[in-house]
C-alpha positions in Angstrom: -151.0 43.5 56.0 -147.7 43.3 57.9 -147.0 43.9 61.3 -145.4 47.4 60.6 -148.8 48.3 59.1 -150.5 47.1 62.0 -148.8 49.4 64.4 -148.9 52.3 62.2 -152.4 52.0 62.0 -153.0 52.4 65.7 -150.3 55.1 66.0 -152.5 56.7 63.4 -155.8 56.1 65.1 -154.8 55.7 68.7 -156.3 59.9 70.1 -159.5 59.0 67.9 -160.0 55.5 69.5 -159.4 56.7 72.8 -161.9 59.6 72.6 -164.5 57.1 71.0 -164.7 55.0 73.9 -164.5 57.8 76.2 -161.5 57.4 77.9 -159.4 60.2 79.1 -155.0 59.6 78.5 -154.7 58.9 82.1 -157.4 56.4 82.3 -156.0 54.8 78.9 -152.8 55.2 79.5 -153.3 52.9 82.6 -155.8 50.4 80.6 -152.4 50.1 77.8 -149.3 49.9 80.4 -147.7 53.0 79.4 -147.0 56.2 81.3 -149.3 59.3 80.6 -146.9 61.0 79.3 -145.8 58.1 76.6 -149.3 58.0 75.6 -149.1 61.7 74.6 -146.0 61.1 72.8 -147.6 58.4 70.8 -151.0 60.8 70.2 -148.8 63.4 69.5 -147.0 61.4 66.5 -143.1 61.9 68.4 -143.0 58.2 69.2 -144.5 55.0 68.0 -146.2 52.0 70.0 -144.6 49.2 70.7 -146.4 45.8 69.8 -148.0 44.9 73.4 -149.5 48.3 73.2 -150.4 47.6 69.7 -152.1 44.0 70.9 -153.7 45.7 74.0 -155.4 48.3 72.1 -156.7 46.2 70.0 -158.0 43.4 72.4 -159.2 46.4 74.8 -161.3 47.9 72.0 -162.3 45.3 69.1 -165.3 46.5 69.3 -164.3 50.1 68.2 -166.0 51.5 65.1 -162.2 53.0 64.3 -160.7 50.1 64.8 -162.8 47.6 63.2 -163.3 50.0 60.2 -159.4 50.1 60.1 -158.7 46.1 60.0 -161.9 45.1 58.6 -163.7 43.7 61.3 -161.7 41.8 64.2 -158.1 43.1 64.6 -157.6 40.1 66.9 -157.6 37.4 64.4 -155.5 39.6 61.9 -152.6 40.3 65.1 -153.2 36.0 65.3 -152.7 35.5 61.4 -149.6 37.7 61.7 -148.0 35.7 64.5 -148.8 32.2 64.0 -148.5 32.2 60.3 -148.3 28.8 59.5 -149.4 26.8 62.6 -153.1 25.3 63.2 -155.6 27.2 64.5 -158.5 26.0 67.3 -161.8 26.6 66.4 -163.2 30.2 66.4 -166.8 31.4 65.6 -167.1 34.2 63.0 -170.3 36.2 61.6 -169.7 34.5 58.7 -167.5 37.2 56.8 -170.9 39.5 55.9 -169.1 42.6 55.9 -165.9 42.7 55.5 -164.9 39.1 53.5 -165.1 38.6 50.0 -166.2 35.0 49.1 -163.5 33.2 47.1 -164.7 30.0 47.0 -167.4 27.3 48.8 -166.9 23.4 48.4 -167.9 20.8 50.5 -168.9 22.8 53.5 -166.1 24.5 53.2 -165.7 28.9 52.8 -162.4 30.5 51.5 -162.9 34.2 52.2 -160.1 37.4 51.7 -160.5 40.0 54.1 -161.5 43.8 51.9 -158.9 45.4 54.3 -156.4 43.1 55.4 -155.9 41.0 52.7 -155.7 38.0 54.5 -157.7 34.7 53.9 -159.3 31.9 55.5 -161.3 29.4 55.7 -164.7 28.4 57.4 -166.4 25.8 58.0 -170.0 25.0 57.7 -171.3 26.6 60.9 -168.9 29.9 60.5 -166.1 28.8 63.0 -162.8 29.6 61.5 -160.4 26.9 61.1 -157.4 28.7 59.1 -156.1 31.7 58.6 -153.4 32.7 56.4 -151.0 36.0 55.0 -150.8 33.9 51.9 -153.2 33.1 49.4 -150.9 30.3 47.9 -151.2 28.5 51.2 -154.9 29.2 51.9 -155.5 27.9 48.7 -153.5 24.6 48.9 -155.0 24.3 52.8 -158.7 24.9 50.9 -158.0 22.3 48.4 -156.6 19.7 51.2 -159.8 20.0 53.1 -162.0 19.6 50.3 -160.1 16.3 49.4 -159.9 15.3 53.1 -163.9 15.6 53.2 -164.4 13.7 49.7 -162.3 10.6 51.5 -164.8 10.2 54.2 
């Protein structure tokens, strides 16, 4: 999933998120940093979001049936795939990819899981914390394989 995708989701979705959680478009409006009258250009499909108000919907309401349904569970570590693409993640504990996650592969205490939605992979460790996260399943792989060596050598 690119970027592009990612906003055109929430352009998409944006009137049915903010009537899930209750929210009228002046209280939202205010929650996202946008004028009222922005916000009903977006719900009314005559403009699109920008990316902040992409990110702030999404952190605001993760826990959105809509939105979680749309991404495939968190849309927060998807937006963090997108953007740090390449670079080392901290720590982060998961559920363990129940719903969502297809299992490609366990070795060594190690999970490589592909998001149903997304696309994207990554990889868990023993106790479900994440510890990478790629657009790529090249890299994923190679970064699956590393670990796996890594934890044979101690």
């Amino acid at each position: 999933m690119t970027k592009e995708e990612i906003i055109e989701i929430i352009f998409e979705n944006l009137k049915l998120v903010r009537v899930e959680m209750g929210y009228t478009q002046e209280k939202l409006a205010e929650m996202i940093g946008v004028s009222k009258k922005t916000l009903v250009q977006i719900e009314k499909g005559r403009i699109m979001p920008g990316w902040t108000v992409v990110i702030a919907v999404c952190a605001l309401f993760r826990e959105s049936g809509v939105i979680q349904s749309s991404f495939g569970g968190d849309p927060l570590e998807l937006i963090e795939t997108i953007t740090r693409e390449g670079m080392v993640y901290r720590k982060e504990k998961t559920l363990g990819g129940k719903v969502w996650w297809k299992e490609l592969s366990r070795e060594a205490g190690y999970i490589l899981q592909q998001n149903m939605i997304s696309r994207h992979f990554r990889i868990l460790d023993e106790d479900d914390y994440r510890i990478y996260s790629s657009l790529e399943e090249d890299e994923a792989k190679a970064r699956f394989e590393e670990l796996i060596q890594d934890s044979g050598n101690q």
